[in-house]
SETI-998819 format. One line per field, with one value per residue (C-alpha): residue number from 1; x, y, z; residue in three letters. Coordinates in Angstrom, 3 decimals, decimal comma. Layout:
N
tilum	NUM / ...
px	X / ...
py	Y / ...
pz	Z / ...
vose	Ala / ...
REM end
This chain:
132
tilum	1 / 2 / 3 / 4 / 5 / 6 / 7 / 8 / 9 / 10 / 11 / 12 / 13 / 14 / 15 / 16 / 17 / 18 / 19 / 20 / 21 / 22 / 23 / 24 / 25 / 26 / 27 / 28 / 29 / 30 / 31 / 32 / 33 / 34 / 35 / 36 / 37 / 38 / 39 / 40 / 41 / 42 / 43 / 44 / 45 / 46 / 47 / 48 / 49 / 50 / 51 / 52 / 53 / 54 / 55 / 56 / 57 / 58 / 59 / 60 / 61 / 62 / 63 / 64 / 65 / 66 / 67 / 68 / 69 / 70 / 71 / 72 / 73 / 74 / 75 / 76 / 77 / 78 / 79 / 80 / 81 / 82 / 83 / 84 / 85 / 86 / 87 / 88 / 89 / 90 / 91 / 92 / 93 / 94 / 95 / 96 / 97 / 98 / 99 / 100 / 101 / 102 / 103 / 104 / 105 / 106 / 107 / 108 / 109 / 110 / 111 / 112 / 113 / 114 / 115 / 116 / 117 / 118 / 119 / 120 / 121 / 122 / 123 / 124 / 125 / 126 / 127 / 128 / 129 / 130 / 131 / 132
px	0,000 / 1,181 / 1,162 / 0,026 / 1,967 / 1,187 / 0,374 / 2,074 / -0,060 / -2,823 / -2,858 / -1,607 / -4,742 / -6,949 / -5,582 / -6,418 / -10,094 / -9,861 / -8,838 / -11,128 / -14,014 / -15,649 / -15,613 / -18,989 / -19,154 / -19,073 / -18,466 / -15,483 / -13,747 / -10,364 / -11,677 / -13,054 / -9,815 / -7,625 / -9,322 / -9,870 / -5,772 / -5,296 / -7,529 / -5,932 / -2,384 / -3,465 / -6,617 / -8,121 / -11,081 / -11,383 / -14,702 / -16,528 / -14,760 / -16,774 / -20,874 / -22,439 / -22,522 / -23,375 / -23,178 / -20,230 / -22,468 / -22,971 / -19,124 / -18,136 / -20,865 / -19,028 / -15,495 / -16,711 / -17,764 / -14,248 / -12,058 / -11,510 / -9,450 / -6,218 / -8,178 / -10,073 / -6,728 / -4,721 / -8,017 / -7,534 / -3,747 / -2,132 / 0,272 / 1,709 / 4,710 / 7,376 / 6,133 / 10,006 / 9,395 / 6,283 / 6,581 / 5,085 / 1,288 / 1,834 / -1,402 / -0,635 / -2,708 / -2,005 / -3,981 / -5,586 / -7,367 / -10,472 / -9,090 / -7,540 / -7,498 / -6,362 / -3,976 / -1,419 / 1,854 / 3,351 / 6,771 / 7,970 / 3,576 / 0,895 / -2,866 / -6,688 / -9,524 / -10,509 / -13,728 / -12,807 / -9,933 / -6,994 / -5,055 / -1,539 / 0,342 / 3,858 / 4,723 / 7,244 / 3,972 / 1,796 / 0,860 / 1,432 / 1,671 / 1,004 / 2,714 / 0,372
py	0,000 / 3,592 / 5,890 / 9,806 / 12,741 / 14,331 / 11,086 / 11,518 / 15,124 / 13,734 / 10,642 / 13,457 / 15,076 / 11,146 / 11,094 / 14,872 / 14,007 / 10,887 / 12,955 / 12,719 / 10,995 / 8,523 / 4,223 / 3,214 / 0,165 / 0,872 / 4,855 / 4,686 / 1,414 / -0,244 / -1,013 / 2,465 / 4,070 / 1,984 / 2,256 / 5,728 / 5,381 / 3,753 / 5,856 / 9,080 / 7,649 / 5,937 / 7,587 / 3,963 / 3,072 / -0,609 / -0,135 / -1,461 / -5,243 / -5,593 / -4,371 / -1,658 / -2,509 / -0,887 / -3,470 / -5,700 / -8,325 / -8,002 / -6,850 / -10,252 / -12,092 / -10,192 / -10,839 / -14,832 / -14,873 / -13,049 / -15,345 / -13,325 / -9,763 / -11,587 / -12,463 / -8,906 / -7,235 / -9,539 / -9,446 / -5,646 / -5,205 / -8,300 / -10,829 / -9,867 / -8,374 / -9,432 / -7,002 / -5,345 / -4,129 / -2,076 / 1,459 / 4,957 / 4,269 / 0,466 / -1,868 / -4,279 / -6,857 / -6,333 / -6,914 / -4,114 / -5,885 / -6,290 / -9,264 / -8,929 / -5,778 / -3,433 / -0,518 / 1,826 / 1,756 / 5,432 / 3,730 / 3,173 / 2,598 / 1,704 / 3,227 / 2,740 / 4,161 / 3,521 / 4,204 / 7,952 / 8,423 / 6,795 / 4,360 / 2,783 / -0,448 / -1,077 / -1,847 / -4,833 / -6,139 / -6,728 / -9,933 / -9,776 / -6,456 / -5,495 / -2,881 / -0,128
pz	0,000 / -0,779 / 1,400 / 0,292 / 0,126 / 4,073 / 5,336 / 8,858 / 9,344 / 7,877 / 10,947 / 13,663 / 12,668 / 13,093 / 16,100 / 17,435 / 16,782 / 18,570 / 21,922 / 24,538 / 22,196 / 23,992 / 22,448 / 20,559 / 18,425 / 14,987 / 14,898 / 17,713 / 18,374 / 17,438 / 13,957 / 13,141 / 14,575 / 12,270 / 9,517 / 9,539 / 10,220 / 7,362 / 4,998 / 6,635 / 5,406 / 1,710 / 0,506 / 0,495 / 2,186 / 3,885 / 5,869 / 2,913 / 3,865 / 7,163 / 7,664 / 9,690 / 13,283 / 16,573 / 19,376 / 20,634 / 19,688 / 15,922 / 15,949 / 17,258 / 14,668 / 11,366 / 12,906 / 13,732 / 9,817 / 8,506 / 10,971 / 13,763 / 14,342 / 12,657 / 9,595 / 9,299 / 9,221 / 7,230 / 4,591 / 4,567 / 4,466 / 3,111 / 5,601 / 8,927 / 9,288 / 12,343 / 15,043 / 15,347 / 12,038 / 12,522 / 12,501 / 12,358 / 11,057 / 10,802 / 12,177 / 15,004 / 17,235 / 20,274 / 23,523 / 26,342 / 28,569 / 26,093 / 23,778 / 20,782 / 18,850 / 16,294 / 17,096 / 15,447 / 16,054 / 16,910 / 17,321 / 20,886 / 21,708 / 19,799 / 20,163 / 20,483 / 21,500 / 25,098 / 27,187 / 27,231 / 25,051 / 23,461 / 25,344 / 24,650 / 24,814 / 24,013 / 20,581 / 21,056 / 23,332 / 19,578 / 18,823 / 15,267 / 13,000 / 9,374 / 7,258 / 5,740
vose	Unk / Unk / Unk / Unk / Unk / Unk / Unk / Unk / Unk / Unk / Unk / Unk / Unk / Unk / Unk / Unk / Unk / Unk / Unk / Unk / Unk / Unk / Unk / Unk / Unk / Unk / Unk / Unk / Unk / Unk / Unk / Unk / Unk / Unk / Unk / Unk / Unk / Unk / Unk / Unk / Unk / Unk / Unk / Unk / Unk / Unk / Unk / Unk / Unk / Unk / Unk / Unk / Unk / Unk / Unk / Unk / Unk / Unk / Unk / Unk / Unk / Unk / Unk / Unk / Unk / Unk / Unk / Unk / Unk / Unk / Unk / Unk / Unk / Unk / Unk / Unk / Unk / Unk / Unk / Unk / Unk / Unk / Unk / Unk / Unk / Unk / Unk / Unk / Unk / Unk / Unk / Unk / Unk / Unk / Unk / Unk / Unk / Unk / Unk / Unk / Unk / Unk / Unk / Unk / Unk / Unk / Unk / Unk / Unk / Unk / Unk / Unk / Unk / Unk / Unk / Unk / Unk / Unk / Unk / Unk / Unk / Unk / Unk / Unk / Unk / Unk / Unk / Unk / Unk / Unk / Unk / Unk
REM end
């Protein structure tokens, strides 16, 4: 995937909105974050891979149906990537205390949205990462 001319102010300015917004399934969660991410960087839109959703529960139903949070991502942006090579706007797997879920890697830590804003997890803690 290429990334766009202003790619890194166009994610600093993803993640400015995402301050202080509060999580809701399927306008702010780890999915929408990323993807937004990801179209912020690329000009390339990967909602369109996974329905609307609004609950935890339908989430889980699509992501059952796609094989799980690995096989959403890797659908979207190609095969992992060893996690010590993600960098700078890179997706990675990574667990925070909610199962497995997207983040982006912002080098040293990696971010999603929380309850009440974004939260972060070492990097080198991902599960598995994928180059964008």
């Amino acid at each position: 995937m290429t990334r766009i001319v202003g790619w890194l102010e166009a994610l600093e300015e993803v993640f400015r909105q995402a301050h202080g917004r509060q999580f809701r399934w399927g306008r702010h969660d780890c999915c929408q974050f990323a993807a937004r991410c990801v179209l912020a960087m690329t000009g390339i839109e990967k909602r369109e891979l996974f329905q609307q959703y609004r609950s935890r529960q339908v989430a889980g139903q699509i992501l059952a149906r796609i094989g799980g949070m690995r096989g959403l991502i890797t659908q979207a942006l190609g095969e992992p990537i060893p996690v010590a090579f993600a960098t700078t706007g890179d997706i990675v797997l990574i667990e925070m205390g909610n199962g497995e879920q997207p983040a982006v890697c912002m080098g040293v830590f990696s971010f999603a949205p929380g309850r009440r804003n974004l939260v972060h997890r070492a990097t080198i803690d991902a599960l598995a990462a994928w180059r964008v």
